[in-house]
C-alpha positions in Angstrom: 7.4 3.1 8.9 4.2 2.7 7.4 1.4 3.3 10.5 -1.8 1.6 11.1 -4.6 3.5 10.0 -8.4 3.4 11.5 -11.1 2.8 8.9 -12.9 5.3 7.6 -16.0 6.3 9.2 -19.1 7.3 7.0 -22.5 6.5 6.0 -21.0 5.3 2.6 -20.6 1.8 0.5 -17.6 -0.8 2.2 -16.1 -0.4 -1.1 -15.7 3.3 -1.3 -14.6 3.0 2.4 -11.7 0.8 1.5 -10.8 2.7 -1.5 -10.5 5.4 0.8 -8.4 3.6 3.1 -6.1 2.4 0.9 -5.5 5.8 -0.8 -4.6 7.0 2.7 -2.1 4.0 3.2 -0.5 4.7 -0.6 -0.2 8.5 0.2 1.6 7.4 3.6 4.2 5.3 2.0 4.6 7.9 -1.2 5.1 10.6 2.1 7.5 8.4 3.7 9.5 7.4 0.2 9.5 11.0 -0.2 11.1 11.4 3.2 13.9 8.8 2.6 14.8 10.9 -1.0 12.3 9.2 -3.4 10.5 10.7 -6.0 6.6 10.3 -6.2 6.4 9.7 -9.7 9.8 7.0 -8.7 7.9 5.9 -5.9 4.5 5.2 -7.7 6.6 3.4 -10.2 7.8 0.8 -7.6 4.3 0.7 -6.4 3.2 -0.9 -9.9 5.2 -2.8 -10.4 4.8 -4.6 -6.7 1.1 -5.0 -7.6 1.5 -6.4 -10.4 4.0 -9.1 -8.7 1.3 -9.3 -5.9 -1.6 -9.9 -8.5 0.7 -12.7 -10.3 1.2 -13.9 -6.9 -2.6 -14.0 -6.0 -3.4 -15.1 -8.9 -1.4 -18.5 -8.9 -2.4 -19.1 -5.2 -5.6 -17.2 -3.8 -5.6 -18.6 -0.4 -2.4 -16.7 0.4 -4.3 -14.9 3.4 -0.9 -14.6 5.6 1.3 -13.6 3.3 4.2 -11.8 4.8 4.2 -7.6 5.6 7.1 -5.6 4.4 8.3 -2.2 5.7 9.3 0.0 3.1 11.0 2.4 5.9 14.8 1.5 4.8 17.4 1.9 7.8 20.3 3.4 7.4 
């Protein structure tokens, strides 16, 4: 399961603070696809093609600030 991670702390732009944050958050769920016998390159692959369903999403409803969380961390 994916875990919460604390901002980054620095002296440096919001953006590049996000950016940074959400690299973190993609290496975690790449480590923890990895960990459940996914391939990174397999892994980034689903990753794209989730944002691109996201940014269709988004894109035909901006105001979707609750949308719903999914764990990628599949029981078995």
């Amino acid at each position: 399961m994916v875990e919460e991670v604390e901002p980054v702390v620095s002296n440096s732009e919001p953006d590049v603070e996000w950016k940074a944050n959400i690299e973190r958050l993609m290496r975690q769920i790449i480590t923890e696809a990895n960990m459940d016998g996914c391939g990174s390159i397999e892994t980034l692959n689903a990753i794209e093609e989730v944002l691109k369903k996201l940014q269709s999403t988004y894109a035909e409803d901006p105001g979707l600030e609750g949308a719903p969380t999914v764990s990628m961390h599949n029981p078995s």
